[in-house]
C-alpha positions as CSV (number, residue, x, y, z in Angstrom):
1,X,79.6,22.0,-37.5
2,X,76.5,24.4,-37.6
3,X,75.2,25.9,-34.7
4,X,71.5,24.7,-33.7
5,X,71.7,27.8,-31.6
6,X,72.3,30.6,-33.7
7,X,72.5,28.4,-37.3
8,X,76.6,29.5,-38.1
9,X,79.7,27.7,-36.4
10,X,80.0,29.7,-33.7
11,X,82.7,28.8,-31.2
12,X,80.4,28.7,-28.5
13,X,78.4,26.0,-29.3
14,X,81.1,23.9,-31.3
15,X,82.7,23.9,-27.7
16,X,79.3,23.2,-26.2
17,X,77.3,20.7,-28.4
18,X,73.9,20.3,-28.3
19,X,72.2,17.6,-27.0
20,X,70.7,14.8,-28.6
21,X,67.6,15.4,-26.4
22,X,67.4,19.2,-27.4
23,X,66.1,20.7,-30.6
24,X,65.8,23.6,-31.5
25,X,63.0,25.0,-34.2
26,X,61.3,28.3,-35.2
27,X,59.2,28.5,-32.2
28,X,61.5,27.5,-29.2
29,X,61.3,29.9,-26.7
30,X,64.9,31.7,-26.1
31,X,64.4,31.0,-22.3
32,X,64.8,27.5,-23.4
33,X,68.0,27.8,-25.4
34,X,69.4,29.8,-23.1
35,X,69.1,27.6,-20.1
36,X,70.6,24.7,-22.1
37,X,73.0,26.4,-23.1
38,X,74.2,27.2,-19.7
39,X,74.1,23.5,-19.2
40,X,70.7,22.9,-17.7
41,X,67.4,21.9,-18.3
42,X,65.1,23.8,-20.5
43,X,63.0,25.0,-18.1
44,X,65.6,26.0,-15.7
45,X,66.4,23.2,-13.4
46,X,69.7,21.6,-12.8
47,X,69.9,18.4,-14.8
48,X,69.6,15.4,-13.0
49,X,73.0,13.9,-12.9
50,X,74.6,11.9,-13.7
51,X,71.8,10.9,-15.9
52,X,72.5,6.9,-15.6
53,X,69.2,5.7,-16.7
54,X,68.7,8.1,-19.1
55,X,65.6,9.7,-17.6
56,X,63.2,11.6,-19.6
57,X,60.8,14.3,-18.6
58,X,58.4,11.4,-20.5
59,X,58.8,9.0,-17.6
60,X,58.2,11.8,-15.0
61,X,55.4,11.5,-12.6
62,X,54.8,15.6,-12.7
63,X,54.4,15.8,-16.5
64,X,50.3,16.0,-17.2
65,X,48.6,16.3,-20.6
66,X,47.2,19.5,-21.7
67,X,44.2,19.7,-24.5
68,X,43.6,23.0,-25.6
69,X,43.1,22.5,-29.4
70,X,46.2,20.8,-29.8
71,X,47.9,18.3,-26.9
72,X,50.8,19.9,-24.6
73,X,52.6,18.7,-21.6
74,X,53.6,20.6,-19.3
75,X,55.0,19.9,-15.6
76,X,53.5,20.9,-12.2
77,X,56.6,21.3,-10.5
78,X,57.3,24.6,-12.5
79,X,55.1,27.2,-13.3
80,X,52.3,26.3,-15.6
81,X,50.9,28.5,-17.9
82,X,49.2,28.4,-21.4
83,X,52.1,29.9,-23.1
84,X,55.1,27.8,-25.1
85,X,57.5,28.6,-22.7
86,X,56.4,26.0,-20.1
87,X,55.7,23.2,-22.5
88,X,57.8,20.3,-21.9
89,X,59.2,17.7,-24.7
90,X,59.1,14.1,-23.4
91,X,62.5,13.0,-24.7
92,X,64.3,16.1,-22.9
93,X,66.6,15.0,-20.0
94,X,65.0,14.4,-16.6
95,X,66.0,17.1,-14.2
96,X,66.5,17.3,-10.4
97,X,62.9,17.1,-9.5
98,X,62.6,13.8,-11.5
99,X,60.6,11.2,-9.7
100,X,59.2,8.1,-11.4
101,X,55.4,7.4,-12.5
102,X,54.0,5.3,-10.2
């Protein structure tokens, strides 16, 4: 098994496999990996568990649509800026501040 984290079979992540919401490319911030890693959500929330309905950030109420040259979403509950590390990936797991759009 290769590692999505670190690209070899580390013991680590074959103990701890990532998620089928989570990848991981060239420009994923490491604040991300390393907050899934530790079992959370990519911006640093608790995941919102158990995850029943399989809840995405996508059906979130607090996700908004960014257009600045190219389209991002980002969510108000955390900290917003115009930077990668607050983007937000609709098919990542919902976490703990997860409320349904209305």
């Amino acid at each position: 098994m290769t590692c999505l984290f670190c690209d070899n079979g580390c013991k680590y992540c074959e103990a701890q496999p990532t998620p089928d919401w989570f990848t991981v490319g060239k420009t994923t911030p490491q604040s991300h990996i390393n907050n899934v890693r530790a079992g959370g959500h990519p911006l640093g929330s608790p995941l919102k568990a158990p995850n029943v309905n399989s809840e995405t950030c996508g059906s979130c109420t607090y996700i908004v649509k960014k257009k600045m040259g190219n389209t991002y979403y980002k969510c108000v509950v955390h900290n917003l800026t115009s930077g990668p590390a607050t983007d937000v990936k609709l098919k990542w797991a919902a976490c703990v501040k997860w409320e349904k759009k209305q």
